[in-house]
NUGUGU-421185 format. One record per residue (C-alpha): x, y, z. Coordinates in steps of 0.05 Angstrom, whole numbers, plus 5000, padded with zeros to 4 digits. Example, Ala and Ser with C-alpha at 12.3 -4.5 7.8 and 13.67 -1.06 7.14 Angstrom:
524649105156 527349795143 
This chain:
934513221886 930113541948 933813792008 930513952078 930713802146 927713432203 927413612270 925313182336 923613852378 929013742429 929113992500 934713692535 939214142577 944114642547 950114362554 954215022563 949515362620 945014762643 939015152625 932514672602 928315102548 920915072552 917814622506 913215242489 918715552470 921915072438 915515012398 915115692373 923315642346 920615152311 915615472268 920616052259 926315502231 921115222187 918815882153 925715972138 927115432107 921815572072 924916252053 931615942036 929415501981 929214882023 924814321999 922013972060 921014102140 920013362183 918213462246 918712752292 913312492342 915412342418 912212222480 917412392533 920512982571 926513162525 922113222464 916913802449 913013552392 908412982410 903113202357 907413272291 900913492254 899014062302 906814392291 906314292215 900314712215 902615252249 907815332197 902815182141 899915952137 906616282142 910615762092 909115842007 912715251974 916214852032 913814152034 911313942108 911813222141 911812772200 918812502220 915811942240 909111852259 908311252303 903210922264 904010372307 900510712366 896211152335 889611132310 890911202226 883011552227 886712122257 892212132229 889612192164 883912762187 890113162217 894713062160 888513232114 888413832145 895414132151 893613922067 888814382059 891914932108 897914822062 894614771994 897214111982 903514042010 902813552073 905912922079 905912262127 912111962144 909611282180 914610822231 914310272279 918510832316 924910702353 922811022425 916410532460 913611082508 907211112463 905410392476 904310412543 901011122542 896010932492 895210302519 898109802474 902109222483 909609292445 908908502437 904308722381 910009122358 910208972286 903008732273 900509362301 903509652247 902309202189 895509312207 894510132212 898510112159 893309742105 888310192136 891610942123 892910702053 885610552041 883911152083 888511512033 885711171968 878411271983 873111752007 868711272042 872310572080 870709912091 875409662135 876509122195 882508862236 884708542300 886209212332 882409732321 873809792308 871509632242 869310052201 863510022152 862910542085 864111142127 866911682099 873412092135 873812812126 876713382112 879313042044 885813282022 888313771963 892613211938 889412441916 892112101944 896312452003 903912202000 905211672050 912911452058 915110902094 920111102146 926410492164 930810412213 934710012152 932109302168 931608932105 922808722114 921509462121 924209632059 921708962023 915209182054 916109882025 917809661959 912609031944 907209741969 910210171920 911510701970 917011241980 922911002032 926011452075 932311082112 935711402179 942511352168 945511622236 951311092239 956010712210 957810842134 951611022090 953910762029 952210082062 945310222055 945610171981 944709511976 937609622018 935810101967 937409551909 932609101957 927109631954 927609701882 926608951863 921508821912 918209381873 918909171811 916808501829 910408721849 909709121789 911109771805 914310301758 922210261796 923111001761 918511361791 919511151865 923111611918 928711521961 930411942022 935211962085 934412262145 941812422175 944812802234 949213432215 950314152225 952014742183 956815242192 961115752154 967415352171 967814682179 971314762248 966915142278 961014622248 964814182289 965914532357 958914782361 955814072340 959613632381 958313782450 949313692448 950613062407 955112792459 949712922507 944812682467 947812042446 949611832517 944112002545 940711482487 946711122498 945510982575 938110762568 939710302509 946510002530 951210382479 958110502490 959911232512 959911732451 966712102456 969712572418 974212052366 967811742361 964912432337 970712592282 970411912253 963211972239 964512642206 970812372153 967412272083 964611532090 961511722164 954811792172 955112552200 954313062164 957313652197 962614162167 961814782115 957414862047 962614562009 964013942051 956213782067 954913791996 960013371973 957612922029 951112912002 953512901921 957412311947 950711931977 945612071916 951411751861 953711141899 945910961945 940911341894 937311761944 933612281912 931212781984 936712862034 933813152103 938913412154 937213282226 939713822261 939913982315 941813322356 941013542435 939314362450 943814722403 943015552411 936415822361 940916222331 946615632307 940015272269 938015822239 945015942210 945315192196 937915252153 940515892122 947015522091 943414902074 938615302035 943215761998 949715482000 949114652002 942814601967 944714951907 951114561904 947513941908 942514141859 947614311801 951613721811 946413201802 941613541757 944613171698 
């Protein structure tokens, strides 16, 4: 069982003094949280690509490397990449690189993406939404599989036995499929053979078991070995040494946060009951001490069969210092926990 965390670089206004941090600042936290985790025993670092205001990190691949000098065993990933908008030639060169920077321990984490900003600025039309994807998709695999490409498509140039370079340290670099929990992206995932990340940021999580039952029989139906294939969530939580102070500290930037989401995307307003029911035992927050988040997370691998849980904290500007603490105790306190309990 592999424990990290994700991150999507926020830079949204602190809620207690109104103060907006600098994205270049934000940045460099950042790095520090990730060599941390590093530090702590954590197993992964996903950092999540955006193209507006309140978010830092529009290059996933540039942050990763950063931390790829100062990190030893941490494994480092996008959180998503918007494959949808992107072109997958550089993708693959940049993630090739943070490979070798890292001595083999880059991954891609591809998405349609749930935010659209990128279509516009890149100058695609979100009507192609889905083929866009489909498409960049079959060609990052290939890209992945092979030195040299053959390649055409409806979107992007063809391409004719060229090779892409810098290859990576591992053949073929990891490529999971990130879902929003519809059931055709994890048949898609599945029939590809491909490791499935999930977000689970609402509702109750064991419902997505029977997605990951999906996965697993599209996979076997296309012949691929169901053992060996990877499950992950990405979830919203916080750490803290008590589970009411997890809960003070957490609650007031994912209030923000939510609403702010909540007001572009016609949700109803995030409030504070909403807040503690997603934080009881079925909820899809995972926010209190070591003891709690770990039985949280003990709870999800038995009953949905996820084998990486990634923490996605914080949600909205939380203090440096608060994440820091919060990687500290998921790396010495939760993971450990986590790691006895399901090791048989």
């Amino acid at each position: 069982m592999e424990i990290g965390v994700t991150t999507f670089v926020e830079t949204t206004p602190d809620v207690r003094t109104g103060v907006v941090i600098s994205h270049a600042q934000r940045l460099r936290e950042v790095v520090e949280e990730i060599v941390l985790a590093d530090q702590v025993g954590l197993d992964v670092f996903g950092v999540g690509e955006h193209h507006r205001k309140d978010y830092a990190a529009s290059a996933p691949a540039v942050l990763l490397a950063a931390a790829a000098s100062q990190t030893k065993r941490i494994r480092l990933t996008s959180a998503v990449t918007v494959l949808s908008s992107d072109d997958p030639v550089r993708v693959f060169e940049q993630f090739a690189m943070v490979d070798g920077l890292s001595n083999g321990r880059a991954e891609i984490m591809a998405g349609r993406g749930s935010f659209i900003e990128s279509f516009p600025l890149f100058g695609y039309d979100i009507n192609d939404y889905n083929e866009l994807f489909d498409e960049k998709l079959d060609l990052l695999l290939q890209l992945c599989g092979s030195e040299k490409v053959t390649w055409s498509g409806k979107h992007r140039p063809s391409i004719h036995n060229l090779g892409v370079y810098p290859r990576p340290v591992q053949n073929p670099l990891p490529v999971w499929i990130g879902s929003g929990g519809t059931p055709q992206s994890v048949v898609r995932a599945g029939m590809l053979g491909l490791p499935l990340v999930l977000a689970i940021i609402g509702g109750r999580p064991l419902q997505f078991a029977s997605l990951v039952q999906l996965y697993k029989r599209a996979a076997a139906q296309a012949g691929h070995d169901v053992s060996k294939l990877a499950v992950a969530t990405h979830s919203h939580g916080f750490v803290a040494d008590t589970t009411e102070t997890a809960a003070e500290k957490f609650f007031p930037p994912t209030q923000h946060a939510m609403n702010v989401l909540g007001r572009e995307r016609g949700w109803g307003h995030y409030d504070r009951a909403s807040f503690d029911a997603a934080r009881s035992f079925e909820g899809a927050l995972y926010v209190g001490d070591p003891e709690t988040v770990a039985e949280k997370i003990i709870h999800l691998h038995n009953h949905v069969g996820v084998t990486r849980f990634m923490l996605h904290v914080p949600v909205g500007t939380m203090p440096h210092e608060d994440v820091m603490r919060a990687i500290e105790l998921l790396g010495t306190e939760v993971a450990p926990r986590v790691r006895e309990a399901v090791s048989g």
